[in-house]
Rosetta silent file (secondary structure, phi, psi, omega in degrees, C-alpha in Angstrom):
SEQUENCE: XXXXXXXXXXXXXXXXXXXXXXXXXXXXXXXXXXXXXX
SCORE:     score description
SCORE:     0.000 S_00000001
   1 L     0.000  135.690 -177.249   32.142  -24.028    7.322 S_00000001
   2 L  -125.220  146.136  167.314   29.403  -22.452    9.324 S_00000001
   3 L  -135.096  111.377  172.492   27.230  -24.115   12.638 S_00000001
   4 L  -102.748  131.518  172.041   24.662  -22.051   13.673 S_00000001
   5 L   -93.428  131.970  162.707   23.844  -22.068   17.449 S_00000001
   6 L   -64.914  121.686 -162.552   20.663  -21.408   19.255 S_00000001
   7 E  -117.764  173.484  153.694   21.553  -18.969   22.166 S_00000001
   8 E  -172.649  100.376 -130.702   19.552  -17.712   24.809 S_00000001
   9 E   -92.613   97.115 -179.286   19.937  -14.974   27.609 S_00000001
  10 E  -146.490  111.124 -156.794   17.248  -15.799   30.658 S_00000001
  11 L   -74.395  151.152 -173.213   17.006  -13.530   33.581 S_00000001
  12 L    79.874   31.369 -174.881   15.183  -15.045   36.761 S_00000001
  13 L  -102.910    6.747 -160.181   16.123  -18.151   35.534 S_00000001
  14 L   -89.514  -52.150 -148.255   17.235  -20.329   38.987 S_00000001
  15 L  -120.799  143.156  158.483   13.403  -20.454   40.323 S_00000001
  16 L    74.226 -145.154 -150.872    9.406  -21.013   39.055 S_00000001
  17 H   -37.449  -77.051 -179.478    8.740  -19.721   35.568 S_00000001
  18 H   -14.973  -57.833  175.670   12.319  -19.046   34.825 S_00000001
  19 H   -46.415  -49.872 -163.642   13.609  -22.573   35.815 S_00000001
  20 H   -91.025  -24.692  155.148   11.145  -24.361   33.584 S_00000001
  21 H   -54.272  -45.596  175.595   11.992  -21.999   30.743 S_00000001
  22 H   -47.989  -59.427 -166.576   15.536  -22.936   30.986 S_00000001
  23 H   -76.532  -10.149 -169.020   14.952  -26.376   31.056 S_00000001
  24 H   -81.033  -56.744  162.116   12.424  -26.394   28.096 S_00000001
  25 H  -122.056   48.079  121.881   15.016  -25.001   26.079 S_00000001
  26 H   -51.776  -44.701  155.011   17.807  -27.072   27.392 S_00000001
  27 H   -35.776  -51.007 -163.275   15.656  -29.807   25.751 S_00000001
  28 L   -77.405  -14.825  171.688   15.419  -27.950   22.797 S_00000001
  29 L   124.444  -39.674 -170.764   19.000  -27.964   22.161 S_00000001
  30 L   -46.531  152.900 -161.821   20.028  -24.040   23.123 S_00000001
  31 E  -126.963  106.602 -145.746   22.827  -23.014   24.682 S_00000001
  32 E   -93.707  150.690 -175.073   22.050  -20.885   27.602 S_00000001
  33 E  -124.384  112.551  159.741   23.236  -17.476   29.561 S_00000001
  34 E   -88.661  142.593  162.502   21.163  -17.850   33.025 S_00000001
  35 L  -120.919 -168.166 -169.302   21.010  -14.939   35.310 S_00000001
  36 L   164.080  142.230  169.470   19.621  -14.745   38.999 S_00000001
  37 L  -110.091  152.810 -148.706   20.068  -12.420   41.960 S_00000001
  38 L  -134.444    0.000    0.000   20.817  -14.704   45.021 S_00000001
């Protein structure tokens, strides 16, 4: 049996552009690797 997952690696992702990418595809179902420098 195979489930294929939507992945997605997205640097910059805590603030602005980044953030709202993240959350757009959080929505979309994907299952996310955020990065960020602090």
């Amino acid at each position: 049996m195979s489930k294929e997952q939507r992945v997605a690696i997205v640097t910059g992702g805590s603030r602005g552009i980044g953030r709202q990418v993240v959350q757009r595809l959080a929505e979309e179902g994907y299952a996310l690797v955020v990065n960020y420098a602090g």
